[in-house]
N, C-alpha and C positions, 0 to 999 in steps of 0.2 A: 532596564528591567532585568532583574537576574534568571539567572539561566534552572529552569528546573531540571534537578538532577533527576537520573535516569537510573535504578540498578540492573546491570545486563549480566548475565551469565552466558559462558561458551559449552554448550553442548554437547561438542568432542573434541576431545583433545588434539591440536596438530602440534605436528615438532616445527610448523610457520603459521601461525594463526595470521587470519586475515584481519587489516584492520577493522575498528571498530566503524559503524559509520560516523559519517563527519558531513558539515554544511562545507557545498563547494565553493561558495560565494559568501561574501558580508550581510545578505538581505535572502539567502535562500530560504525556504519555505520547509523543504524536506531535505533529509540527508538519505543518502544512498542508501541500498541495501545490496550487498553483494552474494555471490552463489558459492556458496558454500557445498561443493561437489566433489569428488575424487578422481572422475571421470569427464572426460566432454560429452554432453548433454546435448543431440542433434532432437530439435521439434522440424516435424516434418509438414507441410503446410496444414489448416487446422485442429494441430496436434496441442491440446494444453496437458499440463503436469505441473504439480507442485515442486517446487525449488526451495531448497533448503539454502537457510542464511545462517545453519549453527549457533542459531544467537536465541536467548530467552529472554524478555523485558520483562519488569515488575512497573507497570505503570499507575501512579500512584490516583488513589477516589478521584474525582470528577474530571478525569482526562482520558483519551483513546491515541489509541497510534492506527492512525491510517495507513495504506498500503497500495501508493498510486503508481498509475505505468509511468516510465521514463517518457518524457516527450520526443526525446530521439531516435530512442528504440521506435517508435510507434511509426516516427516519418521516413526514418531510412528503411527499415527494414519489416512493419508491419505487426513488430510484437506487440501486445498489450498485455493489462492484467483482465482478468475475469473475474468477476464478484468487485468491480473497482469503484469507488476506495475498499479495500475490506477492510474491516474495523479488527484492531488488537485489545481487547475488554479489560480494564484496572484488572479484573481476577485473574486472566487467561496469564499461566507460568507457562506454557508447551514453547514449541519451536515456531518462530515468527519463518511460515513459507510463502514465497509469493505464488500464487497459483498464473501461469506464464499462458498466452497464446500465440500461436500463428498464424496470423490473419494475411499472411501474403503467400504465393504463389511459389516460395522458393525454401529448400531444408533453412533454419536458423540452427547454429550451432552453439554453445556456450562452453565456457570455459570457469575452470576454477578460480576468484575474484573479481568475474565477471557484474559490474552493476546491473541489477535486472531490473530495481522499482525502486522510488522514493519512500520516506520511512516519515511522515509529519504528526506530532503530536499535537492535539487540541484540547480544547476543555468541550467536556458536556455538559447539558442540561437535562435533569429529569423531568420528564412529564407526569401529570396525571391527568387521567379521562376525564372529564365533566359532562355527562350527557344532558342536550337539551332539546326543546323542541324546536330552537327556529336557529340560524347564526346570523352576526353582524352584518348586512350586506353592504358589498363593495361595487364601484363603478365597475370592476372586472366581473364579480358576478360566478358562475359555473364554468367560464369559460376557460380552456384549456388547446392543449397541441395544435399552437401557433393561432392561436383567438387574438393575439395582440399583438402579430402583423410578423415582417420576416426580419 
């Protein structure tokens, strides 16, 4: 399958721009997104802030860019994102930021090149509403938060 190109613009100019992001593996899902900072960034525990990746996408009709936590960030050290996945819109030109939290106990620090979140593009589907009076029923039924066991 070929590869959908992507056009990204840098935000601010560095005299060392960070790379672009990249898949770390042959089968990865997302590519990195790195911090794009000038300064080191201490989150103090439940401290969240948006994190600049200096980067702009043009993501073209019927695709989104997700914007999911690192799974390692999440186990070593308890960061996550908030609003996760947040969604990047075909429209949306601004600054792709990860909004970051501290959900552990201890300051986290970051640094400039730092990967803070995964960057995965998908296709969408539009909906439209059809209101009716009754729907299809299924063996599941109404049931929901863990109705189908653990």
């Amino acid at each position: 399958m070929p590869a959908l190109r992507l056009r990204v613009r840098r935000v601010r100019k560095s005299a060392a721009p960070l790379p672009l992001p990249r898949y770390q593996s042959e089968h990865a899902a997302g590519m990195d997104l790195a911090a794009d900072i000038d300064e080191p960034v201490t989150l103090a525990p439940l401290e969240r802030r948006a994190i600049p990746t200096g980067l702009s996408v043009e993501i073209p009709p019927g695709y989104e860019g997700q914007v999911r936590p690192r799974s390692g960030l999440a186990l070593k050290h308890g960061i996550g994102c908030l609003n996760a996945p947040g969604t990047i819109d075909a429209d949306y030109r601004g600054e792709i930021q990860v909004l970051l939290v501290n959900l552990s106990n201890s300051p986290f620090s970051l640094k400039r090149g730092d990967r803070v979140a995964q960057f995965v593009v998908t296709s969408v589907a539009r909906a439209e509403w059809l209101e009716v009076e009754a729907l299809e029923e299924t063996s599941r039924g109404g049931g929901g938060f863990g109705s189908t066991g653990v």
